[in-house]
C-alpha positions as CSV (number, residue, x, y, z in Angstrom):
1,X,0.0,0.0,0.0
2,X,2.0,3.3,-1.1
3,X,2.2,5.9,1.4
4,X,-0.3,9.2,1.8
5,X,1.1,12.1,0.2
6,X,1.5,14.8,2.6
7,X,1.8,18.6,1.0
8,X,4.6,20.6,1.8
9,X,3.8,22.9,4.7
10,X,3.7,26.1,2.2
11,X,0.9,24.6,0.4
12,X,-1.2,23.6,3.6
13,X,-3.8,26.7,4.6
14,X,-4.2,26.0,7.9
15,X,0.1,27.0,8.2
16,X,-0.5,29.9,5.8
17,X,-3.1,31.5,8.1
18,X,-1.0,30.6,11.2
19,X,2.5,32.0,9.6
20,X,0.5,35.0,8.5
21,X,-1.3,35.6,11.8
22,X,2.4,35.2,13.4
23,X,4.0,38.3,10.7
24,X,0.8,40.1,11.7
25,X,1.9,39.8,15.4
26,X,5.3,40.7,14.8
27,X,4.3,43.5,12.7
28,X,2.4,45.1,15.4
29,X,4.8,44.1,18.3
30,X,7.5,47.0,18.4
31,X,4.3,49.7,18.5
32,X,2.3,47.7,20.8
33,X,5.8,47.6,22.7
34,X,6.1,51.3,23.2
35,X,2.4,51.5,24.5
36,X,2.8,49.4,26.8
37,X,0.5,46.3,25.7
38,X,0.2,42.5,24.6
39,X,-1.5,41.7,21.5
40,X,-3.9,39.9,23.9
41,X,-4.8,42.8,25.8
42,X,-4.6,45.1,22.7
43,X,-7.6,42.7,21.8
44,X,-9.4,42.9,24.8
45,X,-9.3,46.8,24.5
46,X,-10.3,46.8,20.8
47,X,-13.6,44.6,22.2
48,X,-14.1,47.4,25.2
49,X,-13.9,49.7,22.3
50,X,-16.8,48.5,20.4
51,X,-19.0,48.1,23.2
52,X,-17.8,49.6,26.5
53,X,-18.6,48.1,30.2
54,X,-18.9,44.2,29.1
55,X,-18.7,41.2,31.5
56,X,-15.8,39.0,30.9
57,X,-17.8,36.6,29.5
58,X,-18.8,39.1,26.9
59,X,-15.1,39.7,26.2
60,X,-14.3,35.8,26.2
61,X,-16.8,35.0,23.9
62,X,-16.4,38.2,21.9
63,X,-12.6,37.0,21.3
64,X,-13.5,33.1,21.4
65,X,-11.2,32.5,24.4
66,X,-12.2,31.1,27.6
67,X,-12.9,33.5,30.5
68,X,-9.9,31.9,32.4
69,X,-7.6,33.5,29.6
70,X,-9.2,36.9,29.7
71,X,-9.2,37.2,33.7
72,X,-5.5,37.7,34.0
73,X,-5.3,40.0,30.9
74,X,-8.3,41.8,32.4
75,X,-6.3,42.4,35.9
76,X,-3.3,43.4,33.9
77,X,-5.1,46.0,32.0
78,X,-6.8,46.9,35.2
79,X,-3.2,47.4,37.1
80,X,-1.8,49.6,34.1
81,X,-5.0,51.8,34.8
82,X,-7.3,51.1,31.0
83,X,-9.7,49.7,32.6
84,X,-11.6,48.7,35.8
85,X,-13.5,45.8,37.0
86,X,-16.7,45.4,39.6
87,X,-19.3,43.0,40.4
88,X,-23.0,43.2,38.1
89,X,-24.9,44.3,41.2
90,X,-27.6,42.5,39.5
91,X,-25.3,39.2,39.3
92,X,-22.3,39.0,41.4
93,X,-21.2,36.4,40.0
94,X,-20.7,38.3,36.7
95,X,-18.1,40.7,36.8
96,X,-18.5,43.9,34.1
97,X,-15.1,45.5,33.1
98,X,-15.2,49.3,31.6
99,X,-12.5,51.5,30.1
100,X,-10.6,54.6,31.9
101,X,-9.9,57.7,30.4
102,X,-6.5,56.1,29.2
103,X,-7.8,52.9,28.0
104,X,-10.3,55.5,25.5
105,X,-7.4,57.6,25.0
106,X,-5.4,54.3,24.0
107,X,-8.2,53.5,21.3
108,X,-6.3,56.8,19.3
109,X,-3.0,55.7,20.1
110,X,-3.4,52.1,18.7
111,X,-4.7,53.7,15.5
112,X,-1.0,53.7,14.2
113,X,-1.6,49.8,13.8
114,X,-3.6,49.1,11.3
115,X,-1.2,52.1,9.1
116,X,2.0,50.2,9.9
117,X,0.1,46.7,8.6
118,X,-0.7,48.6,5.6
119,X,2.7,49.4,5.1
120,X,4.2,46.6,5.4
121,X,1.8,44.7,3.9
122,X,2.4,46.9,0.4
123,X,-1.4,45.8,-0.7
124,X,-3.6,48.3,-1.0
125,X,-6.3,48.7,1.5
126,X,-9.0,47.4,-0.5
127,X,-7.3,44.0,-1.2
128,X,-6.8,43.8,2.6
129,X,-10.3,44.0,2.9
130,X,-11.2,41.3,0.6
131,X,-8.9,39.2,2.5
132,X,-10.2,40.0,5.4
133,X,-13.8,39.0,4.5
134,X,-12.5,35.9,2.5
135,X,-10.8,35.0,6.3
136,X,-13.5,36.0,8.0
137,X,-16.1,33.7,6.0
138,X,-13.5,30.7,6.3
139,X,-13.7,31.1,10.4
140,X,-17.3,31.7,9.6
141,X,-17.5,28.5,7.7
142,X,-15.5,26.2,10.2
143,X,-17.3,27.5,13.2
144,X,-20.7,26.2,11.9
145,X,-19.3,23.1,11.2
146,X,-18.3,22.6,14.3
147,X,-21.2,23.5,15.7
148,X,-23.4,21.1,13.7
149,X,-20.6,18.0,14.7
150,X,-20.8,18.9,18.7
């Protein structure tokens, strides 16, 4: 019985996506560097952003990460002053995190990002887009899948 072929790792999406996500990463790095933030919280700020005061489990599922993950990023965030957590006083068990005046003010500071991306990237902004949406409906795609399998 011959052996499966196995494509090279260039030709596989799933490392394409991952290699690109990791360029992205290091692309943003030296700016997120100088402002003082992780990707990960960079995230969780961009989801404050959108909608302000949301529990963690807002956040978690917002990012599709488990609340344990967001939780220490969340206290982080909290100790560098961008954002501060209580107890829903109609749940406490939930806890609602909301931004600061710096964690807002960081929303214009981190708008350098998606510029240096750009940049680097030398596509133009509307092919960016496309891949974006073509990205977005693969994740899209797979999610319900998995869904329908669980």
């Amino acid at each position: 019985m011959p052996a499966p072929t196995t494509l090279p790792l260039d030709d596989q999406l799933c490392f394409a996506l991952y290699s690109a996500s990791m360029a992205v990463t290091r692309t943003y790095k030296p700016l997120l560097d100088r402002l003082g933030l992780t990707y990960p919280q960079y995230l969780v700020l961009h989801t404050l952003w959108e909608a302000d005061s949301r529990g963690i489990g807002a956040i978690a599922e917002r990012l599709d990460l488990e609340s344990s993950t967001v939780t220490p990023l969340v206290k982080r965030l909290e100790t560098a002053g961008f954002v501060t957590r209580r107890r829903n006083p109609a749940d406490e068990r939930q806890v609602v995190v909301a931004l600061t005046t710096a964690g807002l003010a960081m929303r214009e500071a981190c708008a350098c990002l998606g510029e240096a991306l750009l940049a680097a990237s030398g596509m133009p902004l509307r092919r960016i887009g496309e891949l974006n949406a073509e990205i977005r409906m693969l994740r899209d795609a797979l999610a319900t899948r998995q869904e329908d399998v669980a």
